[in-house]
C-alpha atoms as an extended CHARMM CRD file, in Angstrom:
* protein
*
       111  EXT
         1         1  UNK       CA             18.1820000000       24.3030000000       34.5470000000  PROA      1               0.0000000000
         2         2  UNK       CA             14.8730000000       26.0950000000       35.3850000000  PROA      2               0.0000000000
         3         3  UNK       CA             13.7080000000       28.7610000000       33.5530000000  PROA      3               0.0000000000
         4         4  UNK       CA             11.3950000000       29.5430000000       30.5960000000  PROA      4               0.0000000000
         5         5  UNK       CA             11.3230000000       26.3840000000       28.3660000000  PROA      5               0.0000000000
         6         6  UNK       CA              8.8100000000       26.8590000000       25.3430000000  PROA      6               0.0000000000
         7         7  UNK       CA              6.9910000000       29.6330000000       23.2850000000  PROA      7               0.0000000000
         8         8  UNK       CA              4.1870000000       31.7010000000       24.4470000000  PROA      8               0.0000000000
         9         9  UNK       CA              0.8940000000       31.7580000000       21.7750000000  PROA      9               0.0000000000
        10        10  UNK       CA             -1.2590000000       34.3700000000       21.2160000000  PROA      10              0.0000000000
        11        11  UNK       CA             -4.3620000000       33.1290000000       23.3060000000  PROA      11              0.0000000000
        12        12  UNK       CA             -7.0220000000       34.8520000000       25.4000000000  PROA      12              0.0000000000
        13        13  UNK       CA             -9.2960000000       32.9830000000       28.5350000000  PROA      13              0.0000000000
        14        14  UNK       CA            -11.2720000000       30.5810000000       27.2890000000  PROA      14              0.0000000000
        15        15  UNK       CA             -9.6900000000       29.5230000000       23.8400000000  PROA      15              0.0000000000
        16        16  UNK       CA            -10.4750000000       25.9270000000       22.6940000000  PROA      16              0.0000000000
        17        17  UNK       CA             -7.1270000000       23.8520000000       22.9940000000  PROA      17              0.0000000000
        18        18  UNK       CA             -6.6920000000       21.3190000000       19.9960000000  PROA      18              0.0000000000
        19        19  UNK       CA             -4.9650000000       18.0130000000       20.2800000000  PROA      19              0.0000000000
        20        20  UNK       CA             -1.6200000000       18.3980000000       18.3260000000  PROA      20              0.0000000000
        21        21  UNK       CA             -1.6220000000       14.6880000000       17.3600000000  PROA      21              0.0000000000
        22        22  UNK       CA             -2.9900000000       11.4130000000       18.7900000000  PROA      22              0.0000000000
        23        23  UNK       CA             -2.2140000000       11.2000000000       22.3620000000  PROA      23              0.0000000000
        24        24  UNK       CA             -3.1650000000       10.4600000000       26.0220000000  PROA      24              0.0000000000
        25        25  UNK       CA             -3.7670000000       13.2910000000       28.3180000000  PROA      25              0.0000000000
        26        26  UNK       CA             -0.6530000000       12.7280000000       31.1900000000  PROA      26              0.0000000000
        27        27  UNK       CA             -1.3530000000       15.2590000000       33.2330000000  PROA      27              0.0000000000
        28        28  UNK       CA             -4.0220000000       17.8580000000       34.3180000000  PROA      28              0.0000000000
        29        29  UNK       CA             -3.7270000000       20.0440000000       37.5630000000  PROA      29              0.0000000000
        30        30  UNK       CA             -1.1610000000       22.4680000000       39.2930000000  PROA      30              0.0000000000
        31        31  UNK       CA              2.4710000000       22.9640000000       39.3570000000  PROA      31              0.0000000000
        32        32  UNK       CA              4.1680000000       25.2210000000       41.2330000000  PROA      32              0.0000000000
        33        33  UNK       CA              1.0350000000       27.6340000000       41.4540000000  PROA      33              0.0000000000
        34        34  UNK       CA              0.0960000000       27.3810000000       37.4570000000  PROA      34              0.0000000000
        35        35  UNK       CA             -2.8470000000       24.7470000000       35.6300000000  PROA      35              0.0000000000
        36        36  UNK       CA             -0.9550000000       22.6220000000       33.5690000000  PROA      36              0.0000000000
        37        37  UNK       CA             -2.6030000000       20.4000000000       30.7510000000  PROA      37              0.0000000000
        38        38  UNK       CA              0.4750000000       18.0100000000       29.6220000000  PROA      38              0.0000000000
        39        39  UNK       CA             -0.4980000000       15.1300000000       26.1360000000  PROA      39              0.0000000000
        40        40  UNK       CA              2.0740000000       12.5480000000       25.6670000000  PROA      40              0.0000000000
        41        41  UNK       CA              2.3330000000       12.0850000000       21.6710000000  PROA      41              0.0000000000
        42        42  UNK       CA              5.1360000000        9.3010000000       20.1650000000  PROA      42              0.0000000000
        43        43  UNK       CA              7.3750000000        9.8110000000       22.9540000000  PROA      43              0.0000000000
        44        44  UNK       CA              6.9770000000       13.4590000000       23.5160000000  PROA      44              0.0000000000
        45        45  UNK       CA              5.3100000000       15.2570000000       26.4240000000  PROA      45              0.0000000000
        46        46  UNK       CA              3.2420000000       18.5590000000       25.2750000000  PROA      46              0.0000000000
        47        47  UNK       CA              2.7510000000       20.7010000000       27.7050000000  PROA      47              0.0000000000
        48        48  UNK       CA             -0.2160000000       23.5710000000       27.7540000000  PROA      48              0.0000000000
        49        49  UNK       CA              0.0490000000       26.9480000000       30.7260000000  PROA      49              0.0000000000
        50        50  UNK       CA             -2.7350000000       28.1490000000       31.5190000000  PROA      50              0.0000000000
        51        51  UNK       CA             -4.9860000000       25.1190000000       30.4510000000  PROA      51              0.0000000000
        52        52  UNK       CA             -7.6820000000       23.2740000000       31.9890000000  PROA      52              0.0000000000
        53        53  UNK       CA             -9.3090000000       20.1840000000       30.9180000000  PROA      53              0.0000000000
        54        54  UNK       CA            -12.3600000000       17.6780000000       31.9680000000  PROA      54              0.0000000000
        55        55  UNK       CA            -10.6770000000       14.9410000000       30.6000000000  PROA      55              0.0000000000
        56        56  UNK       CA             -8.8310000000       12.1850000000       33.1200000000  PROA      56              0.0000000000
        57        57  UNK       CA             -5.2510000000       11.0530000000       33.1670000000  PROA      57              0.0000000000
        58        58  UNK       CA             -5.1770000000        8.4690000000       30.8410000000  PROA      58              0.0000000000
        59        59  UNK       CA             -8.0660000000        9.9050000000       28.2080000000  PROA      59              0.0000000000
        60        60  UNK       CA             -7.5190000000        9.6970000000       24.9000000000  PROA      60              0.0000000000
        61        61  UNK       CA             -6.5780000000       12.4130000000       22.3660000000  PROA      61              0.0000000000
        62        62  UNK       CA             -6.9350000000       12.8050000000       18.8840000000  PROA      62              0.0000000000
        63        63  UNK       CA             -5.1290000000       15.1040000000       16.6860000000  PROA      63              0.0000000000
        64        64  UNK       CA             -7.6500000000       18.1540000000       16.0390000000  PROA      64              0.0000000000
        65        65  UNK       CA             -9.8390000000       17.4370000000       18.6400000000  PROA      65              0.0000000000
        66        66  UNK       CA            -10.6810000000       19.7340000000       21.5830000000  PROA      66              0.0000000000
        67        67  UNK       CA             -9.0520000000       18.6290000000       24.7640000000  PROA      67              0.0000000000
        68        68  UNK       CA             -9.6140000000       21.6170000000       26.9740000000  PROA      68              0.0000000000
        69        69  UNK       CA             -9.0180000000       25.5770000000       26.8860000000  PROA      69              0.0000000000
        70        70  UNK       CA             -6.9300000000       28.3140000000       28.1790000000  PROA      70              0.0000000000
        71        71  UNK       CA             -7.6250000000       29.0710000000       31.7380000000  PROA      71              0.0000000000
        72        72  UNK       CA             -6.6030000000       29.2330000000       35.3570000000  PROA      72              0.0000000000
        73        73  UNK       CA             -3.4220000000       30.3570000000       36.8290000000  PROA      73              0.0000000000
        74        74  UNK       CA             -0.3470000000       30.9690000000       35.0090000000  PROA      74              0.0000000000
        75        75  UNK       CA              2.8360000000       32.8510000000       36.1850000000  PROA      75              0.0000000000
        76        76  UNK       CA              2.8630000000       35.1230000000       32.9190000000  PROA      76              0.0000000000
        77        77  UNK       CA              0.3770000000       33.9600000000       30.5460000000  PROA      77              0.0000000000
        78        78  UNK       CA             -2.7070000000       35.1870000000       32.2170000000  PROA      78              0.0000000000
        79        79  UNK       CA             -5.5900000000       36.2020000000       29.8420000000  PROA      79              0.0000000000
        80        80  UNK       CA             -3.1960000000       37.2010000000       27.0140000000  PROA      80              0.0000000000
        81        81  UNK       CA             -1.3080000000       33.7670000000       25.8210000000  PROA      81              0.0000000000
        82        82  UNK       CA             -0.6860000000       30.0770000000       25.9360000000  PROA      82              0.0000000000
        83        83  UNK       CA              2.8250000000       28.6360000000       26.9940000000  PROA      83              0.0000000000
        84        84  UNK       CA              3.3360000000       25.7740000000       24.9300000000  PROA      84              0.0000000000
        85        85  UNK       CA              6.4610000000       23.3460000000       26.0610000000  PROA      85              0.0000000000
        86        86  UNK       CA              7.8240000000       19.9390000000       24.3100000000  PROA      86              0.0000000000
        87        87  UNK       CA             10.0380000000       17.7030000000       26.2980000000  PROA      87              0.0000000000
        88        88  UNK       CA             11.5000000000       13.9760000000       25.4810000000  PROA      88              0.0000000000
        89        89  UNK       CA             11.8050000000       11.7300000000       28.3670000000  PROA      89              0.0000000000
        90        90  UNK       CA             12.1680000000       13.8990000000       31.6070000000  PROA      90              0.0000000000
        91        91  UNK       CA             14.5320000000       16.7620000000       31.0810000000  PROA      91              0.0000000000
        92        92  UNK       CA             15.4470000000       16.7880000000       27.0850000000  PROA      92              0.0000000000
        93        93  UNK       CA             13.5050000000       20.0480000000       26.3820000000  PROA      93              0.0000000000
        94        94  UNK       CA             12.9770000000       20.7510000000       22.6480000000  PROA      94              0.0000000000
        95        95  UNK       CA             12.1270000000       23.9100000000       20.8680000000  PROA      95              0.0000000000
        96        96  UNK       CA              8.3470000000       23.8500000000       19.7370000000  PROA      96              0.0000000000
        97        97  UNK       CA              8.7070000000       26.2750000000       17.1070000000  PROA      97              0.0000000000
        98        98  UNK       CA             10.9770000000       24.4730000000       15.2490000000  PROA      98              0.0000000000
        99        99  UNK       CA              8.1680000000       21.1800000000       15.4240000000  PROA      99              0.0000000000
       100       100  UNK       CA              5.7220000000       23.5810000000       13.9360000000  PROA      100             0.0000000000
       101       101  UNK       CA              7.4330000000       25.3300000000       10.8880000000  PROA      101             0.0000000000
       102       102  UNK       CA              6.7840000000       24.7830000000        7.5120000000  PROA      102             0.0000000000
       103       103  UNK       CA              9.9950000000       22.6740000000        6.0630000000  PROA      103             0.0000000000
       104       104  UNK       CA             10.8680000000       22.7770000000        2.4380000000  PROA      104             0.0000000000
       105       105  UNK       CA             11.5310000000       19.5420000000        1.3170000000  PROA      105             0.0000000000
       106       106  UNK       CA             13.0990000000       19.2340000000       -1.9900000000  PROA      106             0.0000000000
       107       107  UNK       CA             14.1520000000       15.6010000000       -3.7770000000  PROA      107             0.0000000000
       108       108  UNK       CA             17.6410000000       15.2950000000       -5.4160000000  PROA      108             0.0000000000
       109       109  UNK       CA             18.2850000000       13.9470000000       -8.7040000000  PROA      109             0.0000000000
       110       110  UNK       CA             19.6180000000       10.1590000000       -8.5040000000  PROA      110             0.0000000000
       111       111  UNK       CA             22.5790000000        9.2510000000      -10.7710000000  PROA      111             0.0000000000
């Protein structure tokens, strides 16, 4: 169903965008009115509103690496934040906050 899929980021007009992980850049352009900057990454497609990039379909990523910035048109991130979406395979939309939290991982004893 449509609607707002993702978290919005603290991010002003111009911020450097970062490569999340090792990727290929699968999209850079307009949808429905907004610049859209989307990085497929082990199956996932990472999506970046407003972003604009000089890198081509099919350029490589790598994790920490500057792949664009926040700019252009966005619906409701205009000059104040970043919407940042995650989806697996074409509509399986996943939660990025819960990809970026720290996790507590804690060994049990064996018997």
């Amino acid at each position: 169903m449509s609607g707002h899929r993702g978290m919005d980021l603290a991010a002003g007009e111009r911020d450097a965008l970062l490569a999340p992980g090792d990727g290929v850049v699968s999209f850079a352009g307009e949808v429905a009115g907004k610049q859209v900057v989307s990085i497929r990454h082990k199956g996932l497609t990472i999506t970046f509103e407003p972003a604009i990039t000089d890198l081509a379909v099919g350029a490589q990523v790598s994790r920490g690496r500057r792949f664009g910035e926040v700019g252009g048109r966005s619906d409701h991130c205009d000059g104040a934040c970043l919407h940042w979406g995650v989806r697996r395979g074409k509509d399986d939309y996943l939660d990025p906050e819960a990809m970026a939290s720290r996790r507590r991982i804690a060994l049990k004893p064996a018997q």
